[in-house]
C-alpha positions as CSV (number, residue, x, y, z in Angstrom):
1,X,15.6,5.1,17.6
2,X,16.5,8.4,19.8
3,X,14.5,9.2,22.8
4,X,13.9,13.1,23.1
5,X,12.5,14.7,26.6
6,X,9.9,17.2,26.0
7,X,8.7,19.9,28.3
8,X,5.2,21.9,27.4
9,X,4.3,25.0,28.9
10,X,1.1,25.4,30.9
11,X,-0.3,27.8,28.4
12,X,-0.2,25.2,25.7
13,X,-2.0,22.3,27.5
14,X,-4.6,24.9,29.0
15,X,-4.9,25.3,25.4
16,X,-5.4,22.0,24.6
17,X,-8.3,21.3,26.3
18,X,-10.4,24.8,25.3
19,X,-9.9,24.8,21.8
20,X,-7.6,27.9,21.2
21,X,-4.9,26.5,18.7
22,X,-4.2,24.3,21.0
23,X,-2.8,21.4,19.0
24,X,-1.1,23.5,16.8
25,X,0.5,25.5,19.8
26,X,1.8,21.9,21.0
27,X,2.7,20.3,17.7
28,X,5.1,23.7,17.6
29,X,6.5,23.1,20.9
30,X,7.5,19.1,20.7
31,X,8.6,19.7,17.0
32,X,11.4,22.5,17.7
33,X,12.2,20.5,20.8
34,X,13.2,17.8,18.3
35,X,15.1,19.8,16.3
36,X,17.1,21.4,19.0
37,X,17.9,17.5,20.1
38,X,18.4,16.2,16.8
39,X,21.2,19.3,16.4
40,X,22.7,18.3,19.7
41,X,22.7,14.4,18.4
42,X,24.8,15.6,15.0
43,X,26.9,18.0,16.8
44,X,27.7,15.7,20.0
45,X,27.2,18.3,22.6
46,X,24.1,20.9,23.8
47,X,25.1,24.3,23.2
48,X,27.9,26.0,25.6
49,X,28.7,22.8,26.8
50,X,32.5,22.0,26.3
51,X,33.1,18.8,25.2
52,X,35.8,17.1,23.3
53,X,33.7,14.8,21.0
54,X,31.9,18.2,19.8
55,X,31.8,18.3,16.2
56,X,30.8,22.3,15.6
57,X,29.0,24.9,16.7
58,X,25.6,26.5,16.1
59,X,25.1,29.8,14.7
60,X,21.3,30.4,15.4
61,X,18.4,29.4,13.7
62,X,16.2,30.3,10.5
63,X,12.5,29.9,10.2
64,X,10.9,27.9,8.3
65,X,7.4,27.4,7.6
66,X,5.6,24.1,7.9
67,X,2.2,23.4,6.4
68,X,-0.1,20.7,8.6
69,X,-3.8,19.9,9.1
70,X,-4.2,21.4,12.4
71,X,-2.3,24.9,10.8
72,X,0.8,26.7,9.5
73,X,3.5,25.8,12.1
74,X,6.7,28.1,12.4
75,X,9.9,25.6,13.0
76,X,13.1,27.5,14.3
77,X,15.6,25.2,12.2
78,X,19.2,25.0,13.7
79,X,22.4,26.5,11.7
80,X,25.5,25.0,11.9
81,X,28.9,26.9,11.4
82,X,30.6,24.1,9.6
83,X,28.3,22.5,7.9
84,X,24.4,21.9,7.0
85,X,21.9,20.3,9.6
86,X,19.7,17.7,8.2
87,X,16.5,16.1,9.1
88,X,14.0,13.4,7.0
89,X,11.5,14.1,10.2
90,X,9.4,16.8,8.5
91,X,10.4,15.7,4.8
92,X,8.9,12.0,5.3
93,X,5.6,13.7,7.4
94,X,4.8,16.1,4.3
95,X,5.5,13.4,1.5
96,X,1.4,12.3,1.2
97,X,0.5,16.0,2.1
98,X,2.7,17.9,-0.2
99,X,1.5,15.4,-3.4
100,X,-2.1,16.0,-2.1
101,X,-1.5,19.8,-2.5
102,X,-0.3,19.6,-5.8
103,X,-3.0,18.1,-7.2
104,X,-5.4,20.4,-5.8
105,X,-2.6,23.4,-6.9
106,X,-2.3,22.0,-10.3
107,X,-6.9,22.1,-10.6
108,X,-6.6,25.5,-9.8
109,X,-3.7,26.3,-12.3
110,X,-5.0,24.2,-15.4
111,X,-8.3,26.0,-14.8
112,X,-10.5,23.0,-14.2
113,X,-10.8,23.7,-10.4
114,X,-14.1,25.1,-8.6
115,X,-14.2,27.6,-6.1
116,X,-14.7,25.2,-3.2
117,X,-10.7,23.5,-4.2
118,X,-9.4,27.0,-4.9
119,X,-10.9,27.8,-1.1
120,X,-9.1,24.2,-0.7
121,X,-6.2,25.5,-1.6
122,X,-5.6,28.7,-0.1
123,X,-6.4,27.2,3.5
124,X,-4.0,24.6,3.1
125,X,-1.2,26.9,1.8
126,X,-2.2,30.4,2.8
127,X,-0.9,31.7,-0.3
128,X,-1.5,32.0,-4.0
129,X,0.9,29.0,-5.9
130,X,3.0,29.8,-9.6
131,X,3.6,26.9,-12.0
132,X,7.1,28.2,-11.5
133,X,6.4,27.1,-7.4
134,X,4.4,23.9,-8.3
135,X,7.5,22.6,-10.8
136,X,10.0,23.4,-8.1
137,X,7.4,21.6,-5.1
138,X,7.4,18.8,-7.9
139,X,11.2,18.4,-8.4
140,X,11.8,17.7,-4.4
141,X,9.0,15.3,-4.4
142,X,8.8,13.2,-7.5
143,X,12.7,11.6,-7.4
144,X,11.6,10.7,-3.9
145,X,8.4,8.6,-4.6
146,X,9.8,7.4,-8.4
147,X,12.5,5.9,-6.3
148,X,10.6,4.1,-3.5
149,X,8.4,2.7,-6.7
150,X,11.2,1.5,-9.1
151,X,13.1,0.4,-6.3
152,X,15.0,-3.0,-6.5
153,X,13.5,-5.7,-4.7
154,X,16.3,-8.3,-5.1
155,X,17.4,-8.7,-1.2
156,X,13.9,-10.0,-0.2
157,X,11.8,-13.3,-1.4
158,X,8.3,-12.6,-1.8
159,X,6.4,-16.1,-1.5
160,X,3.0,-14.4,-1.3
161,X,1.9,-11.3,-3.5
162,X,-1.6,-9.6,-3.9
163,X,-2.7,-7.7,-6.4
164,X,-5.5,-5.3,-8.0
165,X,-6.4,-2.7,-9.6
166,X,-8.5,0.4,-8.6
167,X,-9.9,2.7,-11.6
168,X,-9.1,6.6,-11.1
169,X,-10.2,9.2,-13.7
170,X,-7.6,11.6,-15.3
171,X,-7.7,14.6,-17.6
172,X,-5.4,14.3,-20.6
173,X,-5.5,15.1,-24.0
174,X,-8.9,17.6,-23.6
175,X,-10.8,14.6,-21.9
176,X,-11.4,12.8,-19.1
177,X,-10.8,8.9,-19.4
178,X,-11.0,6.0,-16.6
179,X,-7.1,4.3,-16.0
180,X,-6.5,1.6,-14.1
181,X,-3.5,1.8,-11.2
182,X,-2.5,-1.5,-11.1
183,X,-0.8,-2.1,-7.2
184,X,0.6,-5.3,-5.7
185,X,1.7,-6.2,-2.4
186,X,3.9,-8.8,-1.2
187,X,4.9,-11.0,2.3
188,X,8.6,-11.0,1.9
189,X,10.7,-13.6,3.4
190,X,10.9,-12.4,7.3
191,X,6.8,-11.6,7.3
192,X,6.4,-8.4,6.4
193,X,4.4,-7.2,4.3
194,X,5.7,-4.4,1.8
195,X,3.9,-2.4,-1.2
196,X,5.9,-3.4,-4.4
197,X,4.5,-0.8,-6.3
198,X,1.9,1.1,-9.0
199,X,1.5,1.6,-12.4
200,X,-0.9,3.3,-14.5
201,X,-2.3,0.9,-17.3
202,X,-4.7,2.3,-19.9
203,X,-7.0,-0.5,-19.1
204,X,-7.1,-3.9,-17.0
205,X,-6.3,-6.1,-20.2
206,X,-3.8,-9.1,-20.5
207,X,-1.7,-6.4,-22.0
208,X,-1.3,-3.9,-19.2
209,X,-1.4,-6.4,-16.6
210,X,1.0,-8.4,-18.9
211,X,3.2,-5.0,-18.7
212,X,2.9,-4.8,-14.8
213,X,4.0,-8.1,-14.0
214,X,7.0,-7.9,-16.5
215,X,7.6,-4.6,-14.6
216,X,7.6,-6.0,-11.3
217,X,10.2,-8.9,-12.6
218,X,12.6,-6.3,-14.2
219,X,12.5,-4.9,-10.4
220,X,14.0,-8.9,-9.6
221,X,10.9,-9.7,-7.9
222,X,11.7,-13.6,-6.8
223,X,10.1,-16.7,-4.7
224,X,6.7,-15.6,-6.0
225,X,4.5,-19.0,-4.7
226,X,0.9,-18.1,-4.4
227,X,-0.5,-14.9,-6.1
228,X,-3.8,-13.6,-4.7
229,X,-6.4,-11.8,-7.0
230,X,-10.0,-11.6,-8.4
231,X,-11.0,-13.2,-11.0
232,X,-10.7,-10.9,-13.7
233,X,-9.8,-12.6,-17.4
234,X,-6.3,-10.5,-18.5
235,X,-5.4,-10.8,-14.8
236,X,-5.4,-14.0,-14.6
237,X,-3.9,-14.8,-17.9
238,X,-1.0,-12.7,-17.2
239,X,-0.8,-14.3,-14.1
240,X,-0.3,-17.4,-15.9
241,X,2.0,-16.6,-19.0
242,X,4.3,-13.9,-16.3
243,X,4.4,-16.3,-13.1
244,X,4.6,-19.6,-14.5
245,X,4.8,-22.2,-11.3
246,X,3.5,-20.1,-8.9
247,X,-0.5,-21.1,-7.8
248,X,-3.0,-19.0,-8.4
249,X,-5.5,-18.2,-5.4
250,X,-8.7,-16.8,-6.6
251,X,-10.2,-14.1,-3.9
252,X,-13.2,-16.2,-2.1
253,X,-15.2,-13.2,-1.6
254,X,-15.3,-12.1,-4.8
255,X,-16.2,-15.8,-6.0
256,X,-19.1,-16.0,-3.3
257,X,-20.2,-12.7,-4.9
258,X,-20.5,-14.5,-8.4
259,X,-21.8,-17.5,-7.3
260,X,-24.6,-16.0,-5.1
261,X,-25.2,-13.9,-8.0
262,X,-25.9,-17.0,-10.2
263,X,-28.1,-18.8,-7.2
264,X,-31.4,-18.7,-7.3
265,X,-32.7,-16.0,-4.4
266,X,-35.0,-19.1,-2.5
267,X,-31.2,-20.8,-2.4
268,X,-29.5,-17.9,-1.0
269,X,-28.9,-18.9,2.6
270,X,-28.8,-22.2,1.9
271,X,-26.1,-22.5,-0.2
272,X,-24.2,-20.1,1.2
273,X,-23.6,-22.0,4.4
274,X,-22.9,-25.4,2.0
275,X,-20.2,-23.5,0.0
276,X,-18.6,-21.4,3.7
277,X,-18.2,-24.9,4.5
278,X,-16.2,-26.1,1.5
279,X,-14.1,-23.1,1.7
280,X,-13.4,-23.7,5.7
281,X,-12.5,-27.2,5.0
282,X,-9.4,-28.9,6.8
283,X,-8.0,-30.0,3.6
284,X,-8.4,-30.1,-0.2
285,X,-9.5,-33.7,-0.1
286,X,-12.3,-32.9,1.9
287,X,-13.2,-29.5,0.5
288,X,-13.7,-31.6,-2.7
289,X,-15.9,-34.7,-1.3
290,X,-17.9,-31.6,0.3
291,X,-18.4,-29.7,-2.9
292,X,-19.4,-33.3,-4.9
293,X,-22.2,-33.7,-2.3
294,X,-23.3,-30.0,-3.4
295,X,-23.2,-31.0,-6.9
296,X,-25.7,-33.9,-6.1
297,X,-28.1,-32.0,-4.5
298,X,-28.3,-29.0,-5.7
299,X,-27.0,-29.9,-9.8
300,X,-30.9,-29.5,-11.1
301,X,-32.0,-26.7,-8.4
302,X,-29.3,-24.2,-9.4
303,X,-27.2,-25.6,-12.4
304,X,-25.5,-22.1,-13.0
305,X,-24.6,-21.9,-9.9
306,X,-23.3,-25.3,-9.6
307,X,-21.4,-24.8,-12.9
308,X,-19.5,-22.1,-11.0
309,X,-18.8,-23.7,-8.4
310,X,-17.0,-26.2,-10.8
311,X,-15.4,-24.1,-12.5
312,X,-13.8,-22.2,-10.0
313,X,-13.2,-24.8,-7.5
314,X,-9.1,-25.6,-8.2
315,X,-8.6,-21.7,-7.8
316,X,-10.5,-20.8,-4.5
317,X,-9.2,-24.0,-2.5
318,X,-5.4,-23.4,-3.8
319,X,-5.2,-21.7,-0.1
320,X,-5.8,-25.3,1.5
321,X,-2.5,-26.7,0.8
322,X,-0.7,-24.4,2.9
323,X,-0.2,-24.9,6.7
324,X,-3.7,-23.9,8.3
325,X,-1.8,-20.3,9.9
326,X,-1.6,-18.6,6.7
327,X,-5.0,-19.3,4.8
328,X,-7.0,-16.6,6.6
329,X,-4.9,-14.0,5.3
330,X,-4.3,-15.1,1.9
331,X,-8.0,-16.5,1.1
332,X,-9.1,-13.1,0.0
333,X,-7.2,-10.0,-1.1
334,X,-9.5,-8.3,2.0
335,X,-5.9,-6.7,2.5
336,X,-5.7,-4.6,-0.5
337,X,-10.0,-3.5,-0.2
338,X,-8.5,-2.0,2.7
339,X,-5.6,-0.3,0.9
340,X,-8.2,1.2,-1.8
341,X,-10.1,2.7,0.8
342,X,-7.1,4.6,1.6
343,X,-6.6,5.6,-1.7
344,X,-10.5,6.3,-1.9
345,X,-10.2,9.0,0.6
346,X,-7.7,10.9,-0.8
347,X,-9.5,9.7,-4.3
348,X,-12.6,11.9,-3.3
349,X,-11.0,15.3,-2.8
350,X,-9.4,14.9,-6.1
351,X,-12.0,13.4,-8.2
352,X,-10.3,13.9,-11.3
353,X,-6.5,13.9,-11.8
354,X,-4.9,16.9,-13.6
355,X,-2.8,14.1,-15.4
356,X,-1.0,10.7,-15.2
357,X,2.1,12.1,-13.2
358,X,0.0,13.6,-10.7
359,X,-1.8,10.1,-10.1
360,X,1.7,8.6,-9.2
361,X,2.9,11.4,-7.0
362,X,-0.1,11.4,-5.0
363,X,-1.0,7.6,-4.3
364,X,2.6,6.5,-4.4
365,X,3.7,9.6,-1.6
366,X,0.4,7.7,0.0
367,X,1.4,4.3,-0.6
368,X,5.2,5.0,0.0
369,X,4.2,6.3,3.9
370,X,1.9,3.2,4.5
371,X,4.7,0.6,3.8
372,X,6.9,2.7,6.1
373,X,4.9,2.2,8.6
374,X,4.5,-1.8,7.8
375,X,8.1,-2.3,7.7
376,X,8.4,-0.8,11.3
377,X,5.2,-2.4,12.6
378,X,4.7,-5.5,13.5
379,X,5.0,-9.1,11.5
380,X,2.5,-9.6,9.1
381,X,2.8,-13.3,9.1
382,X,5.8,-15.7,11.2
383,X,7.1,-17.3,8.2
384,X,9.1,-20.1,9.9
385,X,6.1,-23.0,9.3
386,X,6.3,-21.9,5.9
387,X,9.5,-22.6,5.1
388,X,9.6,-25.9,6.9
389,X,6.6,-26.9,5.0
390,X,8.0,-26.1,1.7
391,X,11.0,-28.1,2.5
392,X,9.0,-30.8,3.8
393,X,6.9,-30.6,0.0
394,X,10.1,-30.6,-1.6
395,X,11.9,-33.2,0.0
396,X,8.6,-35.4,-0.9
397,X,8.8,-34.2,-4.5
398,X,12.6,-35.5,-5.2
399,X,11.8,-39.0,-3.1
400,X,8.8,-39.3,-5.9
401,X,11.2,-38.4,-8.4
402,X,13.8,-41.0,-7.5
403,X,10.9,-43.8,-7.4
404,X,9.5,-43.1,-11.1
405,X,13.0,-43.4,-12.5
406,X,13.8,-46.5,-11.0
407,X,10.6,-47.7,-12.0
């Protein structure tokens, strides 16, 4: 990654600290100072320098107008003689801000807007948008996010994938309906953790999530081992028809929810702590002589309860027969909550989509920036145990093999 020196001018910071455009004055600053060094970077030499690996010359600038949160910023963009410059910087920055814009833009045009999103509107953009602008602002920015979502996943293993669903209204047809955007996430092989992608399904039936999982296979999605979700009937059966040999974990917190909502209140606290401990138990073994002693006590106190604890026992300790370091994570799909409340924020302005494509636009432009930034953060998870382990299970697996056929 390039290392730029930036120099800010008294003015600017003085600014800074009392409030008079100060940000936006200093955003301008280190942003055209970035483009003057990116320009030197393509060229190979600052300008009047003489240098034999030059590779052109500059022939001034053009302005170009940049729309942010703290303001309109005015970016002096180099010219080259011989050729174009070219930058993703300010593309990439806009991608969640631009799709944002257009929804609001396409309210206003479609006449379903109120004054307080036209007023929306006109402060973010400082002018008055055509459909003619808003197709052209769509053309630059749809290929972009339809390629990061149908993108092939082929050079990565995904043992672990999470998935949900998060219900959105949009206006089509004269109406207003509820959709589901169905969005999974995946650990790939190295312990990342990437967003595989989003679809719109008319519902969250078998069918849609039957279509969303075939989807995410076409894209060669591979090594799928443990899929984390709720609980939810289609879900899981597409799960099970779509993923056949990989192990279902069912979200813990969403079972404690159902169980505590089938517990007598007078058992509340009680059997919360019984059932923590089955889920915090070492091994599967013991999670299951711990849940037969709550069964025995507790069978004629709280049968419903009991019955889903049961019931759902296989699927909420599937967790415990991976190596201790990776349950925490994958125990609950915690992960993705937090990714809807992303979506939730930018969810409220909007309220109701214009239409499907403007659904996609905005939460995948959203979506596409936070994988970015999970690809260039930190490991999610250190994958090594994991792969030793599954060695390890596999290794037992043939040896048991080899027995029952010589037996």
């Amino acid at each position: 990654m390039a290392q730029y020196n930036i120099t800010v001018d008294d003015e600017v910071l003085k600014g800074l600290f009392t409030g008079d455009k100060g940000i936006s004055q200093l955003l301008d600053q280190v942003l055209n100072q970035v483009l003057k060094a990116q320009a030197s970077e393509q060229l190979q030499a600052e300008p009047y320098e003489r240098s034999e690996e030059r590779q052109g010359y500059r022939n001034g600038t053009r302005p170009h107008p940049l729309t942010t949160r703290v303001g309109t910023l005015t970016l002096r963009v180099p010219r080259l003689r011989n050729g174009s410059f070219s930058t993703e910087l300010f593309a990439r920055y806009q991608r969640s801000e631009q799709a944002l814009l257009l929804a609001l833009v396409e309210m206003v045009i479609n006449g379903v807007s109120t004054r307080k999103i036209t007023a929306i509107t006109e402060e973010l953009c400082g002018a008055e948008f055509s459909k003619s602008t808003v197709s052209d602002l769509c053309k630059r920015l749809d290929p972009i996010v339809q390629a990061w979502n149908e993108r092939n996943l082929r050079e990565k293993r995904y043992p672990f994938v999470l998935v949900d669903a998060i219900v959105l209204r949009i206006r089509g047809e004269g109406r207003v309906r509820s959709r589901a955007a169905m969005i999974a996430t995946g650990v790939n092989e190295d312990g990342y953790r990437e967003i595989l992608g989003i679809m719109l399904g008319d519902s969250e039936s078998e069918a849609s999530w039957s279509e969303f999982f075939s989807w995410l296979k076409s894209r060669d999605l591979r090594g799928v081992d443990i899929v984390v979700s709720d609980s939810h009937g289609g879900l899981v059966r597409a799960l099970q028809t779509q993923f056949q040999g990989a192990t279902w974990q069912r979200c813990q917190t969403h079972f404690m929810r159902n169980f505590l909502d089938a517990t007598p209140k007078n058992l509340h606290d009680e059997l919360y702590g019984k059932v923590r401990s089955i889920l915090d138990a070492p091994d599967v073994e013991t999670a299951r002589l711990l849940m037969n002693q709550v069964v025995s006590d507790y069978s004629e106190k709280a049968p419903k309860a009991i019955q889903v604890l049961e019931n759902g026992f296989d699927d909420i300790t599937a967790v415990l027969s991976l190596p201790e370091r990776y349950r925490k994570r994958l125990r609950t799909t915690n992960g993705m909550e937090r990714l809807n409340e992303e979506i939730r924020r930018r969810d409220r302005v909007i309220r109701i989509y214009p239409n499907r494509d403007s659904v996609i636009r905005l939460i995948g432009a959203l979506l596409m920036e936070i994988d970015e930034k999970w690809q260039s953060g930190h490991k999610y998870l250190d994958m090594k145990d994991y792969f030793m382990w599954r060695e390890e299970q596999q290794k037992r697996a043939n040896q048991g093999s080899k027995i029952s056929k010589i037996s």
